[in-house]
N, C-alpha and C positions, 0 to 999 in steps of 0.2 A: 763132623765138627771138630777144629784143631782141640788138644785139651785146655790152653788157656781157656779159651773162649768158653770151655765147657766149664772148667771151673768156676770162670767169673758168670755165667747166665745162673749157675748153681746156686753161687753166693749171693744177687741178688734175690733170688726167690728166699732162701733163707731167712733173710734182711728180714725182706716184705712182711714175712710169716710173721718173724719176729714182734713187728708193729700192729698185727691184728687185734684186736678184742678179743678179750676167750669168750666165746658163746657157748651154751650148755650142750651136749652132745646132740641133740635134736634139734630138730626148729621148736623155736617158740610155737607155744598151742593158746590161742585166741576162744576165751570161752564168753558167748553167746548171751549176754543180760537183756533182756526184754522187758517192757512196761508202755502204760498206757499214758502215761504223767510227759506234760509240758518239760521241756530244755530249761525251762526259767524257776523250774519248782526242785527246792533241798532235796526230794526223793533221787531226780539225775543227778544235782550235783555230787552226791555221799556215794552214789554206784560210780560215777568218773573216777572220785577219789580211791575206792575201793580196788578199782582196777588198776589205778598204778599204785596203789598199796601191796598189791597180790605182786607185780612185775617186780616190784623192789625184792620182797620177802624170800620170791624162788628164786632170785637170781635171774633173771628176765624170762625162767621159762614157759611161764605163764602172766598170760593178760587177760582182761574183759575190754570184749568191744558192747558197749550199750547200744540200744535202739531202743529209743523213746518215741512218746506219742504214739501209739498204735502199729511203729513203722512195720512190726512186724506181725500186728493181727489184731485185733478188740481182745478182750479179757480171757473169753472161753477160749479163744485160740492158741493165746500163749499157753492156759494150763494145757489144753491138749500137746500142746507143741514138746513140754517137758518128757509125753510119752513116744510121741514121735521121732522123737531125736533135733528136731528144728531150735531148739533151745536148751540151753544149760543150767540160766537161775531166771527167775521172775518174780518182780514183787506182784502182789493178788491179795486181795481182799479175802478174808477170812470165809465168806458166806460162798465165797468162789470154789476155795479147797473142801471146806465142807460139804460140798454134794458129792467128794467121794468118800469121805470120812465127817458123819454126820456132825458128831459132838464138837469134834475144830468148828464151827460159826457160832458156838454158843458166844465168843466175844465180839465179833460182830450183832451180835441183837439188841434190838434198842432199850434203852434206861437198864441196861443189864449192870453196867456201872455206875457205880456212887459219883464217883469223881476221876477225878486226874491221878487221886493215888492210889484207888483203888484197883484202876487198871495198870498201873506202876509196877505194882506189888504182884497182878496176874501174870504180868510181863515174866518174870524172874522166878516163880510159883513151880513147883513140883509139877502141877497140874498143868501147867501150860505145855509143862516139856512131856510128859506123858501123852496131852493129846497130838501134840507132834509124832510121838512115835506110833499111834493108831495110825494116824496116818501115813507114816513111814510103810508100816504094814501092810494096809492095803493096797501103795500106789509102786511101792519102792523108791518115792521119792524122797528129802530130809526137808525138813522145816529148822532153818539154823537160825532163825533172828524173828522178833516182832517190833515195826517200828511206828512210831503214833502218826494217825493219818489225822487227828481232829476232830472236836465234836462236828457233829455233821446239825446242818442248822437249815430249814427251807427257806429258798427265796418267793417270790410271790409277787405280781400285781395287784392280789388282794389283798385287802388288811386281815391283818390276821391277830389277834391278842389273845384266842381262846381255843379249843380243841373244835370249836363249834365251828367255827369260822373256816373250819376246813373242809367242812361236808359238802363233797362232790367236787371238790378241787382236782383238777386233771394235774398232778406231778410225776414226774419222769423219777423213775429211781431206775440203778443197775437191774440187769439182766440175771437176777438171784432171789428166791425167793420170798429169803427171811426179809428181806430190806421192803418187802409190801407191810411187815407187821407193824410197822408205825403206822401209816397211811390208814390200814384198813382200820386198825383198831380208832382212829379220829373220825371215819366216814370220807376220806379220800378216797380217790381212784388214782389208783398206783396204774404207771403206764413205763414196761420196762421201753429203753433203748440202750444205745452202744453209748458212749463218753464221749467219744468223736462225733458225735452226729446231736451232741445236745445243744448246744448254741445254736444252731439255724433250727431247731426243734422247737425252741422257745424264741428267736426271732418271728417264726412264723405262725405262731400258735397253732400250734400240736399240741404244745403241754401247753397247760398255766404258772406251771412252778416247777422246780427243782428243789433238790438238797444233797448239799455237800461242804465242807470245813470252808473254813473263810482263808485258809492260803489257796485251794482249790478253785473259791470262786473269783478271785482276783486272777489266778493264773488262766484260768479257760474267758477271763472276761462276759464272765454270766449278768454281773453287775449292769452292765452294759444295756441290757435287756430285760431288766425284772427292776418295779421298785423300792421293791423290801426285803430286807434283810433280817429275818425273824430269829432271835437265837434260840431256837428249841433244844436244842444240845443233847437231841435225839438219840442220839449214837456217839460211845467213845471209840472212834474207830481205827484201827490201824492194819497196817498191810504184812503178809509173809513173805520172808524172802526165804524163797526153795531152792535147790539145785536139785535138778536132775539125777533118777539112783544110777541109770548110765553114766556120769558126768564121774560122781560119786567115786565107781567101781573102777574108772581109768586113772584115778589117781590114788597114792601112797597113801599109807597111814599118817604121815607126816605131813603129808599136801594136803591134806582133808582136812586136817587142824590146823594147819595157817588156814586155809580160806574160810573154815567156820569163823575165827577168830577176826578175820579182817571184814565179813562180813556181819558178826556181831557189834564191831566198833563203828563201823559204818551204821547201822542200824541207831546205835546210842548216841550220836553227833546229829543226824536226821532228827528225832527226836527231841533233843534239844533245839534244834533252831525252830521244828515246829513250833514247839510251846510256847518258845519268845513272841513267833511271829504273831501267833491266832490274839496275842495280848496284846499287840500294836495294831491287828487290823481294824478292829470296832472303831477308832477315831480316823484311821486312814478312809475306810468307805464313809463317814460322817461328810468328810474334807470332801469327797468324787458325788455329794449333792444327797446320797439314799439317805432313805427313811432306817435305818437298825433300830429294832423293837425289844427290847427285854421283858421278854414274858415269864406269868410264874408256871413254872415247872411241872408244878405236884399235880394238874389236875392233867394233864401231858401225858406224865407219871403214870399217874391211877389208871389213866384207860387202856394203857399200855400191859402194865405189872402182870395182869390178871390173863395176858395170853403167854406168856416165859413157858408155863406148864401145858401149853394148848397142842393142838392137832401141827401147830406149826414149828414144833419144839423137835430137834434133832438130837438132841443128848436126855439123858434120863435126869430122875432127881437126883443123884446121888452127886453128878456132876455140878449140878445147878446150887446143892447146900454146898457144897465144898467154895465153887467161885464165891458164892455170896460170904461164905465165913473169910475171905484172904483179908488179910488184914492188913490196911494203907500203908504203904512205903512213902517216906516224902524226897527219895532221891531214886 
């Protein structure tokens, strides 16, 4: 090659380089979020957000790609997935993690909460971050966020006003134990299945009823098919978001703290829009024709209380006075 020519082919390449992007010395590393939750429901959209919150923070060297709705397995499968390596964070229902770290489902148990702020305050509680680390213990996974999933409320084609009214009701709950302690404790029959598989469950009558938060039952359109909306406000429930202690240990000290952190604000915006929403839904399903029932609580309550200390109980007392002393946060 003459040397002009050699120079000038030089010089373009040069140019070119010149105009590139700087990208970080690797490729980008795409980490893996999982859940069982509709495209339409605050839980996906706060993880989208989350992930291009992470790409901004490294420098693009990290992202999340979601897979919602089951795409990547029903409930048990993502936590197992966390040990597998098939997954990096997932949100899971408290009574999910808790079969390997018993006392994490105690906030999953039903009428275990006062109110709204009383699980507020468990939210942010010593106690809550303590049983995060049990469980950190046993799985090697982290638990970095809790975000409100809803009181959880049964739908029903039968009338329901009383504890009585439930006896022998076939209702579908999750594939985890504690979530029979409502049911049984009323004289239900607790009938688990997968999340994916409950609308044509209850299309078809397999179950009679269901129960799940009212952004829930709008999003999976259960409404659809049940015609009552009972608010028994059974469970204040809300979901963990884990990463993987694999996931964990490939990343800095410093990368581990942006992503708790964008995870945690994720987590507290979720949250919030829940809370709005569950407050505009009782007149929105009023408007879509259902019967919403407001029932009193306390006799719900009573037949419940009395099994928190029972055979079905995975944390001891000492956990159980501690939650019940936290004391209500109103933000």
């Amino acid at each position: 090659m003459p040397s002009l020519t050699r120079r000038l082919a030089f010089g373009l390449i040069a140019a070119a380089a010149a105009t590139l992007p700087a990208f970080p010395a690797s490729a980008q590393t795409k980490l893996k979020w999982a859940h069982v939750y509709e495209t339409s429901e605050p839980y996906h959209k706060w993880a989208l957000w989350a992930g291009e919150e992470l790409k901004k923070r490294t420098n693009g060297k990290y992202a999340i790609e979601v897979f919602p709705a089951s795409s990547l397995g029903k409930e048990s499968d993502i936590n197992e997935g966390l040990s597998l390596g098939t997954v990096d964070i997932i949100y899971t229902g408290q009574l999910f993690a808790g079969r390997a770290h018993g006392p994490l489902a105690i906030g999953g148990a039903p009428y275990m909460f006062r109110d709204f702020g009383h699980w507020n305050a468990f939210r942010k509680s010593d106690l809550f971050r303590e049983l995060g680390q049990g469980y950190e213990k046993k799985t090697g996974h982290r638990v970095v966020s809790l975000t409100y999933y809803g009181e959880r409320h049964v739908t029903a084609n039968r009338d329901i006003t009383k504890p009585e009214d439930m006896k022998g009701l076939k209702i579908r709950v999750p594939d985890a134990p504690l979530y029979t302690m409502f049911p049984r404790s009323v004289g239900a029959n607790p009938t688990p299945i997968a999340f994916a598989e409950v609308y044509l469950a209850l299309s078809q009558g397999v179950v009679d009823a269901q129960e799940n938060p009212l952004v829930t039952i709008q999003a999976k359109k259960f409404h659809e098919v049940q015609k009552n909306i009972v608010l028994t406000g059974h469970i204040t429930d809300a979901l963990l978001t884990i990463v993987s202690g694999g996931t964990m240990k490939r990343l800095s000290a410093d990368e581990q703290k942006v992503l708790s952190e964008v995870l945690q604000e994720a987590a507290d915006k979720c949250t919030d829009d829940i809370a709005k929403m569950e407050k505009e839904l009782v007149e929105w399903f009023k408007g879509q024709g259902k019967n919403v029932v407001t029932v009193d609580r306390t006799p719900f309550r009573e037949a419940v209380v009395k099994a928190h200390m029972g055979p079905d109980a995975t944390w001891d007392k000492a956990v159980y006075d501690r939650l019940q002393s936290v004391k209500a946060a109103t933000n």
